[in-house]
Phi, psi and omega in degrees: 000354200265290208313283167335325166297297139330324168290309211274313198246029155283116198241100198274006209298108175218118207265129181232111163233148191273124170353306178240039134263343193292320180293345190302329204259323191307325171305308198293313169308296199299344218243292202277346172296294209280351163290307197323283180338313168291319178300331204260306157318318173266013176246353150286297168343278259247337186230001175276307193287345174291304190315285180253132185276110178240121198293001165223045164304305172322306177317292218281324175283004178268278191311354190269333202268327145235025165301342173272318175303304179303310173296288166341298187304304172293310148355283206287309142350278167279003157257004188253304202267007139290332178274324173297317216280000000 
């Protein structure tokens, strides 16, 4: 019975860190940079195309929206599976 006692109340309190937790956030940062980038790219697009008037104006706010749509998605992705992993 001492022993259980002993086990159970033993202060055993010990601080550890890990190689890739340490790593998560620098990741996690470069990952919310690279949405930051995108959202910021379509908002040059977006004074490009007002500045100059182009008959494939359309195309390019479309492709800057979704290189942003893509990037968010993947972003939010790869920051869920890095904080689980």
């Amino acid at each position: 019975m001492e022993s259980i006692y002993e086990q159970l109340f033993t202060n055993s309190l010990t601080l550890s860190l890990n190689l890739g937790d340490i790593l998560k956030i620098p990741l996690v940062v470069i990952l919310l940079a690279n949405i930051f980038y995108s959202f910021m790219l379509v908002l040059k697009i977006k004074v490009l195309i007002d500045t100059i008037g182009t008959r494939s104006s359309g195309k390019i706010k479309k492709i800057g929206y979704l290189n942003l749509g893509i990037s968010i998605v993947i972003g939010i992705l790869a920051t869920f599976i890095i904080l689980l992993g």
